[in-house]
N, C-alpha and C positions, 0 to 999 in steps of 0.2 A: 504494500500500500504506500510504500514511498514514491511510489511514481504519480502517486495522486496530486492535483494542486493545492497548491497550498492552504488553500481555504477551503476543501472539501473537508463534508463534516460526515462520520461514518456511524453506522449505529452498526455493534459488534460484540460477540463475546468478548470476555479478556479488555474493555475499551480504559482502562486506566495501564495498561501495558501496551496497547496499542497508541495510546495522548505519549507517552513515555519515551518509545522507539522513533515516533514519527509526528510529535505534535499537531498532530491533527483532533480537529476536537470530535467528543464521542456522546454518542446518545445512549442513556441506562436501559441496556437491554429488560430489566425485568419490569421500568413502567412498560416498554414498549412490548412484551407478552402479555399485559395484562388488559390493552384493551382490544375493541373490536376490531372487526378488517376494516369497515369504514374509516373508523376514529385511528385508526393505526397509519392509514393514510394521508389522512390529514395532520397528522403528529410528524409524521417521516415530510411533509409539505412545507410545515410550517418552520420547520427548523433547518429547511434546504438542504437534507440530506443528500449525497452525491452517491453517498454506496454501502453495499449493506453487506456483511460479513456472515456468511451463518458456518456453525459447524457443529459437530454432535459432541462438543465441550460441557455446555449444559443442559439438562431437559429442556428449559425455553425455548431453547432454540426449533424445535420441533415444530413448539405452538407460534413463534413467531413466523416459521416458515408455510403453515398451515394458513395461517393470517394472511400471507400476503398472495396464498394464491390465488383469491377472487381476481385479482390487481396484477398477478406478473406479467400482459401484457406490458406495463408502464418497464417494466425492467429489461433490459440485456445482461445474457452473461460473460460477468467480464472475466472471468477464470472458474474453474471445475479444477479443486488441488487434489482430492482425490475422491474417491464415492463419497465419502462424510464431509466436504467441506466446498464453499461456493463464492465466490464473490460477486454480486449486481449492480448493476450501475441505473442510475434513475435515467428512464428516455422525455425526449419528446415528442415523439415520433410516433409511427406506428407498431405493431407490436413485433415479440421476438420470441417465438417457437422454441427456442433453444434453453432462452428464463425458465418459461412453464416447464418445458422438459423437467431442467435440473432439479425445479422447485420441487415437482411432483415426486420422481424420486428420492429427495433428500426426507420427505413427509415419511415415506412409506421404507424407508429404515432402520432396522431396530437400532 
């Protein structure tokens, strides 16, 4: 995520290790599992999130990836690090097959 701009703000497992390595500011994953996919979008909106980190580090992570798959058109995948781990990038654009893909499997497992 060092390649990211400087001003991208990430919501992420691990986000006080990740502000640490790469000063980038980070969004509390566990408010961000605990609300809806709507309000989870408007959360990750409002705080201009750039990209979103998931991996099978905590449980949350599950539910947050669960959350955002009504919405992963809005995403592209910007790395697949291994089957448990994902990084997304917020679009403008139209959507990307390859998001839902990842999203979808990363939900389903264990």
């Amino acid at each position: 995520m060092r390649r990211t701009a400087n001003g991208s703000i990430l919501l992420t497992p691990k986000a006080a290790t990740v502000y640490s390595l790469t000063g980038r500011m980070t969004l509390d994953e566990l408010e961000s599992a605990s609300l809806t996919p709507p309000d989870l979008q408007r959360y990750l909106k409002h705080y201009g999130v750039s990209y979103i980190v998931l991996s099978h580090v905590h449980r949350d992570q599950w539910t947050i990836a669960a959350r955002l798959l009504p919405y992963c058109s809005s995403y592209e995948l910007v790395q697949r690090y291994v089957e448990d781990a994902l990084a997304l990038g917020a679009r403008t654009g139209g959507g990307d097959t390859a998001a839902c893909d990842a999203l979808r499997k990363f939900v389903e497992q264990p």
